[in-house]
C-alpha positions in Angstrom: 98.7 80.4 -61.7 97.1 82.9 -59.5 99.6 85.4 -57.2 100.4 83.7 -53.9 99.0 80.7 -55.3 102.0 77.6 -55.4 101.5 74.0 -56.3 103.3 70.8 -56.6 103.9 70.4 -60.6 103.7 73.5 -62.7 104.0 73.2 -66.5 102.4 75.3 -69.4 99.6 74.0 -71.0 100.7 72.9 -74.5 103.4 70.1 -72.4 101.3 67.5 -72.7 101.0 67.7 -76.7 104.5 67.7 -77.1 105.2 64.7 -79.4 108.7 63.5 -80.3 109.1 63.6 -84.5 111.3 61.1 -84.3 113.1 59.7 -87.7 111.1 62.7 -89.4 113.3 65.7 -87.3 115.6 67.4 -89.4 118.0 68.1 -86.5 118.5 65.1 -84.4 119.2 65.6 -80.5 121.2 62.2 -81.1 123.3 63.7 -83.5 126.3 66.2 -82.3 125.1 66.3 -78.4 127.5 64.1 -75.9 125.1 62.1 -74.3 125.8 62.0 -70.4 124.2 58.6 -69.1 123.1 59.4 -64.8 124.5 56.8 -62.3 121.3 54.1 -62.0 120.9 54.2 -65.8 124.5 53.0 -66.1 124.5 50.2 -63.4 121.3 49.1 -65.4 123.2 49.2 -68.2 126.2 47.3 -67.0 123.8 44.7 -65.6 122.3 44.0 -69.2 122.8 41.2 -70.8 122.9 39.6 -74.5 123.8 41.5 -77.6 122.6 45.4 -76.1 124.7 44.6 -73.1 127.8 43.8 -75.2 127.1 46.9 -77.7 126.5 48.8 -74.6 130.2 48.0 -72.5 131.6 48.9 -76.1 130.1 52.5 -76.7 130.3 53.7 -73.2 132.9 56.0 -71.8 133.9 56.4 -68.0 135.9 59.7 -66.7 136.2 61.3 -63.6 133.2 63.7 -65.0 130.6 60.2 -64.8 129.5 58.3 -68.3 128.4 59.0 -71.7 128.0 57.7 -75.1 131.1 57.3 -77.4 129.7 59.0 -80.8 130.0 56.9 -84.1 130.5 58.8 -87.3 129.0 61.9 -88.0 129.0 62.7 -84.0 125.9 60.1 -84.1 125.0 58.3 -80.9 125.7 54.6 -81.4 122.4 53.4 -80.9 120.8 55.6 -83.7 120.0 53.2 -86.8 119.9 54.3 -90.0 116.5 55.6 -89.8 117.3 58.1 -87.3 114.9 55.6 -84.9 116.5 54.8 -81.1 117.7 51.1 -81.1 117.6 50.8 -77.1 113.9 52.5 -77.4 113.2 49.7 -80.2 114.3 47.0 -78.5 113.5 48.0 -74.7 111.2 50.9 -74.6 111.6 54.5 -73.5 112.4 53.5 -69.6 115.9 52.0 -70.5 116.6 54.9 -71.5 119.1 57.8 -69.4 117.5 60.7 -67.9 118.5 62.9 -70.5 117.4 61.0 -73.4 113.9 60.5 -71.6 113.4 63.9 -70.3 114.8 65.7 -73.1 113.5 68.5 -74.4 112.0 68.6 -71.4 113.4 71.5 -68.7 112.9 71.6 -64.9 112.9 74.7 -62.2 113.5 73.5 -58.6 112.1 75.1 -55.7 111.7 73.9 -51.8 108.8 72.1 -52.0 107.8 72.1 -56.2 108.7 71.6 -59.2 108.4 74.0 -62.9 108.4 72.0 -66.0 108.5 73.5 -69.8 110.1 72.4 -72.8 113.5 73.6 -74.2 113.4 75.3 -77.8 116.7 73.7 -79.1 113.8 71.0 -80.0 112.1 71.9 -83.7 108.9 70.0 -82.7 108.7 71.9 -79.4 109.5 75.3 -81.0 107.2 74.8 -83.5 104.4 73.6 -80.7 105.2 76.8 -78.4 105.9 79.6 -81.6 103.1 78.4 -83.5 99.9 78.1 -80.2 97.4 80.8 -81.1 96.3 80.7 -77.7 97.1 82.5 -74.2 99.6 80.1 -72.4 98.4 78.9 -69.4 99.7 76.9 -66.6 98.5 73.5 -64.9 99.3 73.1 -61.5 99.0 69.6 -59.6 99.3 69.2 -56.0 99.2 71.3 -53.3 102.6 72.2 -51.5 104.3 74.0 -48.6 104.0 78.0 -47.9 107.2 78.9 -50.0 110.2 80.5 -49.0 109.3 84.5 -48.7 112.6 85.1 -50.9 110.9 82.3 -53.3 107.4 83.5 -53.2 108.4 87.0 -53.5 110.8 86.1 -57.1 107.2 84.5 -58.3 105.4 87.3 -57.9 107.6 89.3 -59.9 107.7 86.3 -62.5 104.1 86.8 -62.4 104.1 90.1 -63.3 106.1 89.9 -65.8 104.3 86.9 -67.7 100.9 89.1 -67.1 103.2 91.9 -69.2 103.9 89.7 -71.8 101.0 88.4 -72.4 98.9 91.6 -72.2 97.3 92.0 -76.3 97.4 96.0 -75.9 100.7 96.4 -75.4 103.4 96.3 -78.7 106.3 94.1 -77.9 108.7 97.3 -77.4 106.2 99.0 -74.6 106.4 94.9 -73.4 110.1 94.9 -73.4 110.1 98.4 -71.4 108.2 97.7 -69.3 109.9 94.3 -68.1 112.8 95.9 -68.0 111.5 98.4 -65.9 110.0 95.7 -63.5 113.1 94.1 -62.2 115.2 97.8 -62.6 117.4 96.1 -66.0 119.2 98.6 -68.0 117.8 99.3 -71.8 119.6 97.3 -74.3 122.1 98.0 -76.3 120.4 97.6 -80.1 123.5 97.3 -82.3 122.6 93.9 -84.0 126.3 94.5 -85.6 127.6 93.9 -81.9 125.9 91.3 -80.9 126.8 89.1 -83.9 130.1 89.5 -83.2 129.6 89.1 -79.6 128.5 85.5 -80.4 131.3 84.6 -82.3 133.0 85.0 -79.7 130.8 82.1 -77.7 131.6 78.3 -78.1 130.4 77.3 -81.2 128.2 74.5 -80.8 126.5 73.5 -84.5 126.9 75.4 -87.7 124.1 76.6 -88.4 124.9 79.5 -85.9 126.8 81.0 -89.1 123.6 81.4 -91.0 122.3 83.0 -87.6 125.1 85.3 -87.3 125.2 86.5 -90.6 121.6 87.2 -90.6 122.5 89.3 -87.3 124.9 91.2 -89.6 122.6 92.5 -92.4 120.5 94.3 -89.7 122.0 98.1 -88.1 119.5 97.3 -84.7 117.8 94.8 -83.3 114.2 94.1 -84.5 110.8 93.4 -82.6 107.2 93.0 -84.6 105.1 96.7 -84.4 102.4 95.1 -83.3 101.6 92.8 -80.6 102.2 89.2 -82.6 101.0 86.0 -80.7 104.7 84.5 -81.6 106.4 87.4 -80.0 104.5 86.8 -76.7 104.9 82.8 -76.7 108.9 83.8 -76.8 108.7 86.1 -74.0 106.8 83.8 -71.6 108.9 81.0 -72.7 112.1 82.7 -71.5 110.7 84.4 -68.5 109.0 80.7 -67.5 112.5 79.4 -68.2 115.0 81.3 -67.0 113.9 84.6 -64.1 113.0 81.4 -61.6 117.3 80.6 -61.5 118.0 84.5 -60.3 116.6 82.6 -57.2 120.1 81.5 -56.9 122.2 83.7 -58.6 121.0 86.8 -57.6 121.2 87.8 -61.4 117.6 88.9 -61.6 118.5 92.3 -63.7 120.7 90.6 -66.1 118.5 87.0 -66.6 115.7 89.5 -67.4 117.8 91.7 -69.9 119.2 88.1 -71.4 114.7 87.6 -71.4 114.0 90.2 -73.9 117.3 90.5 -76.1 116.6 86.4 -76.7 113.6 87.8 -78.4 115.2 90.6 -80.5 118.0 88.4 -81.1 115.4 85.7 -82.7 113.8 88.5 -84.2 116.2 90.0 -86.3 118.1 86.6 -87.5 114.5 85.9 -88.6 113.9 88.8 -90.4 117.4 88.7 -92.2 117.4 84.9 -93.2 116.3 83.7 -96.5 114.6 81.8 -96.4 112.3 83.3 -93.3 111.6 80.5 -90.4 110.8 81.9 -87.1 111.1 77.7 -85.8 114.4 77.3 -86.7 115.9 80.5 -86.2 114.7 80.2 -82.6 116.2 76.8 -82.1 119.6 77.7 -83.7 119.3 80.3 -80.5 118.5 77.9 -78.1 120.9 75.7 -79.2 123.6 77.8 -79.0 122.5 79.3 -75.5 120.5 77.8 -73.4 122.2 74.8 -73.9 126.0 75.3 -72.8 126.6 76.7 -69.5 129.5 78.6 -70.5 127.8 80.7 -73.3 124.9 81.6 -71.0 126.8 82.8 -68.8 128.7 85.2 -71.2 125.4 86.8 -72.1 124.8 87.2 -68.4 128.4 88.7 -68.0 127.7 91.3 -70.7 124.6 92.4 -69.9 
């Protein structure tokens, strides 16, 4: 995207490879996730007919919070089969699906007049796609929109800069990090891996492999980041800047969201370097898992830093 240049759709370029490994994905987003199901999805639902109708009236939940899934066994969504294969996708294709299970691991930003669209790392197949591209990210624009808000156009800019940062090859990921910081005037980190381990014990635990994470966090004195610019390193930080600077917009947490930026990485970093055995993949989705994905613990992190 060029400065002062905003479009319709924006995604990075790798979106469009993303494929779902379905029954082959050793972490199932349809196991141990409550499944919400958006209002149209559930009147089509209710308005179904024949066996999946009857299944259907018997696995779903109402509340005053809106729908969801009742989990079988093993936290499982009722509709999984044995061969971790989508029943309502077998029998009805993708678009009877909710907006969650069909947009999922996808990720949107809003703004006045376009939309931002990446894919979440909780996903194994998208965090292998994004951790493991040997190339530059760029990002597709389609359609032309509106001038943008100045507040809106100015918060790009900066985003911008800050993905031009990352991705420069001369710098090392700590003279990155620096100068980030620097950028949107965040305070240097505090580098005792020892804290921060126990820091997310104190979150809501949401799967168990964030023990494995944590304990990996507690074999290291201080948080680690490659010597050398590393092509894995600077997927991470655009990924979290792409994701998560565009919602200071509305928070005003610009500082902290970019502090939260460039410990994700360290935090990756370390657990990575301290697990046996060593995947940079998984130890990034057990982050974004964690994170990213519970309102609650990201906003702890934001809290604390």
């Amino acid at each position: 995207m060029k400065k002062g240049d905003f479009l319709k759709n924006l995604y990075p370029d790798y979106l469009k490879r993303f494929k779902c490994s379905s029954s082959a994905c050793r972490h199932n987003c349809c196991i141990g996730w409550e499944i919400d199901i958006d209002e149209a999805t559930l009147d089509k639902y209710r308005r179904t007919g024949g066996e999946t109708g009857e299944k259907l009236k018997r696995c779903i939940a109402e509340d005053e919070d809106g729908a969801h899934f009742i989990l079988a066994e093993g936290e499982r969504c009722p509709f999984l089969n044995q061969e971790n294969l989508c029943e309502l996708i077998i029998s009805h294709g993708e678009d009877f699906l909710c907006d969650i299970c069909r947009a999922h691991p996808r990720f949107h930003n809003f703004f006045t007049d376009y939309t931002e669209t990446g894919l979440g790392l909780c996903c194994e197949e998208a965090a292998k796609l994004i951790i493991n591209n040997p190339e530059t990210v760029e990002f597709i624009s389609e359609g032309e929109c509106a001038p943008l808000p100045d507040d809106e156009k100015e918060l790009l800019l900066m985003r911008d800069r800050m993905l031009d940062i990352a991705r420069d090859e001369t710098l090392t990921p700590a003279q990155i990090e620096a100068k980030i910081l620097l950028l949107a005037n965040a305070k240097p980190l505090d580098l005792s891996a020892p804290k921060w381990a126990d820091f997310i014990e104190t979150l809501e635990k949401l799967g168990d492999d964030r023990d494995g994470f944590v304990r990996a966090l507690k074999k290291a004195e201080t948080l680690a980041l490659p010597e050398t610019h590393e092509k894995s390193a600077e997927q991470l930080y655009v990924y979290f800047i792409f994701r998560h600077i565009a919602d200071s917009l509305y928070d005003g947490l610009l500082s902290q969201r970019t502090a939260f930026c460039v410990l994700a990485v360290r935090l990756i970093y370390t657990a990575y370097l301290n697990s046996q055995p060593r995947d940079l993949c998984d130890s990034t989705r057990v982050f974004s898992s964690e994170t990213e994905y519970s309102f609650e613990n990201l906003t702890a992190f934001l809290e604390i830093l």
